[in-house]
PAZAPA-4460 file (N, C-alpha, C; in steps of 0.05 Angstrom, whole numbers, plus 32768, in hexadecimal, padded with zeros to 4 digits):
% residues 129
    n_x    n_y    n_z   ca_x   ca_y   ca_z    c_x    c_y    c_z   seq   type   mol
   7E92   7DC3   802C   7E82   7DD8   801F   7E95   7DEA   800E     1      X     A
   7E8A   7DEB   7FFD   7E9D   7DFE   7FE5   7E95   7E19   7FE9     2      X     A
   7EA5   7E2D   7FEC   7EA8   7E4A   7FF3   7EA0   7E53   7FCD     3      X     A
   7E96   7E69   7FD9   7E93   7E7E   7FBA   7EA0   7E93   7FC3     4      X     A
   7EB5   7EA1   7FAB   7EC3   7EBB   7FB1   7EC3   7EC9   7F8E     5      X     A
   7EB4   7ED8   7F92   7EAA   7EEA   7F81   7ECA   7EFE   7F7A     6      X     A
   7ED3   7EF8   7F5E   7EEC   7F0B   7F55   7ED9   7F27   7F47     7      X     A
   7EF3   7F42   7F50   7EEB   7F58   7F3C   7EF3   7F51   7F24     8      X     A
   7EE8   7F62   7F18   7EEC   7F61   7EF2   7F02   7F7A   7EF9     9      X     A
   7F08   7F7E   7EE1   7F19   7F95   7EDC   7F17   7FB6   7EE0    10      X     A
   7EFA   7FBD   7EDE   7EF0   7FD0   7ED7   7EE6   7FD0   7EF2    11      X     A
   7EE1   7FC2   7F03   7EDA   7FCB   7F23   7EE7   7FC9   7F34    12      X     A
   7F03   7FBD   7F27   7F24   7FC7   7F3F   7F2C   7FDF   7F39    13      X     A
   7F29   7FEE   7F1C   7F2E   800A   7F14   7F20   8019   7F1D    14      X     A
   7F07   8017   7F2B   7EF3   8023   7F32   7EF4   8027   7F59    15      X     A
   7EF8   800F   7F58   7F00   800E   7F7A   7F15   8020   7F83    16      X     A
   7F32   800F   7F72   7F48   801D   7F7D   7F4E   803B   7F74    17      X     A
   7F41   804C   7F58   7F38   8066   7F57   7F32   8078   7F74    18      X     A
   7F17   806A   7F81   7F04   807B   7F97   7F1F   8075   7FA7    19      X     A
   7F2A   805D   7FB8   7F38   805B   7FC5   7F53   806E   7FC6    20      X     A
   7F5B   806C   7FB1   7F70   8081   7FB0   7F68   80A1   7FB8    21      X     A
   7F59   80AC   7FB0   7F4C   80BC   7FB3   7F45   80C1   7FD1    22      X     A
   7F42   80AB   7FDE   7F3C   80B8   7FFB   7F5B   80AF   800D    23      X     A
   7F6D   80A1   8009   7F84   809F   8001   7F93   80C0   8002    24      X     A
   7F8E   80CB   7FF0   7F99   80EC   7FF0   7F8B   80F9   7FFD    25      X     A
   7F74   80FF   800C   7F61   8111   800E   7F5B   810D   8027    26      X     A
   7F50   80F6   802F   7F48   80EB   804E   7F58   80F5   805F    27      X     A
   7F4C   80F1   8076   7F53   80F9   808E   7F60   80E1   809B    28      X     A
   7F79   80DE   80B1   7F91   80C9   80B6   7F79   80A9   80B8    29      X     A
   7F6B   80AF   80C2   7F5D   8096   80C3   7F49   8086   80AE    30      X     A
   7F47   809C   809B   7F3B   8096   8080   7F4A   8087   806E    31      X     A
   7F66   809F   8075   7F78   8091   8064   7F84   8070   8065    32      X     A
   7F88   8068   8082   7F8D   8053   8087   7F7F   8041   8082    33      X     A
   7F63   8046   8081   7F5C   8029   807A   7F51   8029   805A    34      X     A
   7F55   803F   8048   7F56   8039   8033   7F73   802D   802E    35      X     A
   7F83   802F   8031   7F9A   801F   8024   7F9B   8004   8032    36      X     A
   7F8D   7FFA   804D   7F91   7FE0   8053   7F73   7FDC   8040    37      X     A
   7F62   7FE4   8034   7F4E   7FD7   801E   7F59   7FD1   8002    38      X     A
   7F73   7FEF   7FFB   7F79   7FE7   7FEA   7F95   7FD4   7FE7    39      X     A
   7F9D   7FC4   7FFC   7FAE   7FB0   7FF7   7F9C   7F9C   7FFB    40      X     A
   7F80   7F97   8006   7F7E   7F85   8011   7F6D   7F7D   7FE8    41      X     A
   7F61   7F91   7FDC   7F5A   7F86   7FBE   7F6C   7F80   7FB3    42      X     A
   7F8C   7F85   7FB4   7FA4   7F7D   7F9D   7FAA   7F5B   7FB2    43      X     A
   7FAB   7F57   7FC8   7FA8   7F3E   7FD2   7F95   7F27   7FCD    44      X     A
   7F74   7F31   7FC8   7F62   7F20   7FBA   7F6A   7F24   7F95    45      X     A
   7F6C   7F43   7F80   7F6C   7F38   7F6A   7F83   7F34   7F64    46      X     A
   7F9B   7F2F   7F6C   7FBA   7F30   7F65   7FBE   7F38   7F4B    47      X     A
   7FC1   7F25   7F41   7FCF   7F30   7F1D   7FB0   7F44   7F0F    48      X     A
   7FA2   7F44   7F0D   7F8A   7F55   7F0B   7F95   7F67   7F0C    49      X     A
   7FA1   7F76   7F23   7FA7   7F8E   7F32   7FBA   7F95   7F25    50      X     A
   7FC8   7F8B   7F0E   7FEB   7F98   7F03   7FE7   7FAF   7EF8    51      X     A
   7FD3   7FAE   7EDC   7FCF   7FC6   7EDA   7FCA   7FE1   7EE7    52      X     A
   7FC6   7FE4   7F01   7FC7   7FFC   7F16   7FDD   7FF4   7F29    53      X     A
   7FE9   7FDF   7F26   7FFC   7FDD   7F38   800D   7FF9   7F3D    54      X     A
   801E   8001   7F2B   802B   8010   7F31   8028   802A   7F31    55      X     A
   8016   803A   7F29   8007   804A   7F37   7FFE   8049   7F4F    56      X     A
   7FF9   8039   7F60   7FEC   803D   7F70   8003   8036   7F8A    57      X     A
   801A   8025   7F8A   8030   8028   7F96   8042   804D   7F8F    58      X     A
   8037   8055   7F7A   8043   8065   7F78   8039   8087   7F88    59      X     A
   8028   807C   7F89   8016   8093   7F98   801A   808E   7FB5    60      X     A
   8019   8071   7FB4   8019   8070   7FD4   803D   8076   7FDF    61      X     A
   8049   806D   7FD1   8064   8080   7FDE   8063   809F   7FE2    62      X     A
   805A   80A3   7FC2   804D   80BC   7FD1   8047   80C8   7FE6    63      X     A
   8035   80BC   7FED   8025   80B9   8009   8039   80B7   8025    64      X     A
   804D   809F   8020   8062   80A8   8035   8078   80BA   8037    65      X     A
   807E   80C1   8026   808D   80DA   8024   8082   80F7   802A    66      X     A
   806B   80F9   8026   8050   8114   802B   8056   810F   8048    67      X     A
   804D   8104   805B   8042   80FE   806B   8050   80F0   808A    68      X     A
   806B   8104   8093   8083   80FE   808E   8079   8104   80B6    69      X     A
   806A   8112   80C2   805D   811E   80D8   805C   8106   80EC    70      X     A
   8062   8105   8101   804D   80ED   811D   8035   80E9   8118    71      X     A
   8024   80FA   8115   8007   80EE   8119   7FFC   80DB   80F3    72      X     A
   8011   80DF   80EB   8015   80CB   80D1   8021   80B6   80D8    73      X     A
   8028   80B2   80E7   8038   808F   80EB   802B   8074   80E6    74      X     A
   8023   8078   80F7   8007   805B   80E9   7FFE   8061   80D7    75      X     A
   7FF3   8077   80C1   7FEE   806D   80A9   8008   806F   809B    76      X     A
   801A   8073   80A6   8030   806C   808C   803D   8050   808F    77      X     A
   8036   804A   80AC   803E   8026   80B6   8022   8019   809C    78      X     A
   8017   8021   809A   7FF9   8012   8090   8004   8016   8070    79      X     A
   800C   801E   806C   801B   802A   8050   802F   8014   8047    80      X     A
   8046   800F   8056   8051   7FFF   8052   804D   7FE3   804E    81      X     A
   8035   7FE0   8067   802F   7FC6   8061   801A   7FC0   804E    82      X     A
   8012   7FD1   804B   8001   7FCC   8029   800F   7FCF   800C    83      X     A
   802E   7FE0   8014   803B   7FDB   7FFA   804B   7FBF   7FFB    84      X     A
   8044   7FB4   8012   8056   7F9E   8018   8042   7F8F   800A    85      X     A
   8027   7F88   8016   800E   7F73   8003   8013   7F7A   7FE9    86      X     A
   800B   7F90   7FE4   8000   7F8F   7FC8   801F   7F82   7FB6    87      X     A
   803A   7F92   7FB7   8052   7F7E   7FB3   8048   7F5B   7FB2    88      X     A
   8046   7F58   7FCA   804A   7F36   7FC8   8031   7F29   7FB4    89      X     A
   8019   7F3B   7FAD   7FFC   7F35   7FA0   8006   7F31   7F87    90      X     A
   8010   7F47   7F7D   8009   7F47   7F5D   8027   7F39   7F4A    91      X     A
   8039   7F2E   7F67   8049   7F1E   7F57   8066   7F29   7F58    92      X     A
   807F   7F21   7F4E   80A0   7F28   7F4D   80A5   7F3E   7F39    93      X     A
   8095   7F3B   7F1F   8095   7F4D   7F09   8092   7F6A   7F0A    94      X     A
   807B   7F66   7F0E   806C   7F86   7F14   8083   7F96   7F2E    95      X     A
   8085   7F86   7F45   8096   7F8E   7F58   80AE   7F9C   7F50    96      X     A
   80BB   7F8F   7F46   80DA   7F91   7F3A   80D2   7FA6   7F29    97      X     A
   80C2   7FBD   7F22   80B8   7FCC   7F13   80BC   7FE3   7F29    98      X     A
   80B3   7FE2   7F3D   80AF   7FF6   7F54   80C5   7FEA   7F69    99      X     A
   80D7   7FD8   7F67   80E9   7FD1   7F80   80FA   7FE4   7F91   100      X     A
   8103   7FF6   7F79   8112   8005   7F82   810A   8026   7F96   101      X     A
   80F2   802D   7F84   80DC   8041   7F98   80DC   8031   7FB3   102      X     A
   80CE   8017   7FB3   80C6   8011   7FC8   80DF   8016   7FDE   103      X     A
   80F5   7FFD   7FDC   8107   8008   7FE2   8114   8017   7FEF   104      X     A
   811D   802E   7FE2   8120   8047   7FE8   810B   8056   7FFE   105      X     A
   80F0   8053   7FF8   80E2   805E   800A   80E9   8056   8030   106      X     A
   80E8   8042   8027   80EF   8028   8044   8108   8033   8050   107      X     A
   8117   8030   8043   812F   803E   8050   8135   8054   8054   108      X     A
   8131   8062   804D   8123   8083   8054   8118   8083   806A   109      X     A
   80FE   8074   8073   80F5   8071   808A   8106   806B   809A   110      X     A
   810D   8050   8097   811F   803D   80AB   813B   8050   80B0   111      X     A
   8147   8060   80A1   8155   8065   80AA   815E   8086   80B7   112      X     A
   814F   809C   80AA   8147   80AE   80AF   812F   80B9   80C8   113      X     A
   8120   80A9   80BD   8101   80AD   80C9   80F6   8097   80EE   114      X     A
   8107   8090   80F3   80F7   807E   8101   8100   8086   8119   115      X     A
   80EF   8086   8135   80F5   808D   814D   80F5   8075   815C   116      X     A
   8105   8075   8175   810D   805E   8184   80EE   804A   818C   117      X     A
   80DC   8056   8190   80C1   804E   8194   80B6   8055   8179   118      X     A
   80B0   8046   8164   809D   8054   8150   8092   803B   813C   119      X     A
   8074   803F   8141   8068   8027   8134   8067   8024   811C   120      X     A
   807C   802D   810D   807C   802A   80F3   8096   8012   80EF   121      X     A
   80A2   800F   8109   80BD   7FFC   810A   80B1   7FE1   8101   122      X     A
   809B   7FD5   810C   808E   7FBC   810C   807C   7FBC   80EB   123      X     A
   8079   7FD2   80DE   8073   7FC6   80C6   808B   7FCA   80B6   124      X     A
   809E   7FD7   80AE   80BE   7FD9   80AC   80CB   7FB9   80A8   125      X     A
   80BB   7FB2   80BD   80CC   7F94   80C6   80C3   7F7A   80B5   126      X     A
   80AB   7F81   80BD   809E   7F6D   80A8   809A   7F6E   808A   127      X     A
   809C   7F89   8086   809F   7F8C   806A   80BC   7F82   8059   128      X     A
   80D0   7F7F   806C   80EF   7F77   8065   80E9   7F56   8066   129      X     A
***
């Protein structure tokens, strides 16, 4: 049986990842989280689609981990990483190598500053390397 998978156009990934971002800055820790695992999980279905907001939207979301620097932020900033980790591997080597060095830098900042002997941000850290 042949599967159907319906792609966004252009104009309703700008539209999605717009609202998303938006609750992204504003939401409350658990709002936040699962808007960024929605918005990696659309740069994982439209990959190259998604370039044009690519880097904005990694760029905000570092943002996002650097703001947000507190314990009761940990999981969404573990959820952070691993969505800057998707959306990276989605939209390709190009676009990446555009933001490598933010990314980067952010990570290690964590990893090396930020992380406590128990802290669940170690296991997305890991996988994101």
């Amino acid at each position: 049986m042949e599967s159907y998978k319906e792609t966004l156009n252009a104009e309703q990934i700008k539209e999605i990842t717009t609202k998303l971002l938006v609750l992204v800055q504003n939401g409350c820790s658990l709002v936040k989280e699962n808007a960024v695992t929605a918005l990696a999980t659309i740069v994982e279905q439209t990959k190259e689609s998604f370039i044009p907001y690519f880097k904005e939207t990694v760029g905000l979301l570092i943002t996002q981990l650097n703001q947000y620097t507190s314990k009761e932020y940990k999981q969404f900033r573990g959820q952070v990483i691993e969505a800057i980790t998707i959306m990276c591997a989605g939209v390709g080597a190009a676009p990446f190598m555009e933001v490598s060095d933010q990314v980067v830098q952010a990570m290690l900042e964590i990893q090396t500053k930020q992380l406590e002997t128990k802290d669940c941000q170690r296991i997305y850290l890991l996988s994101a390397w």
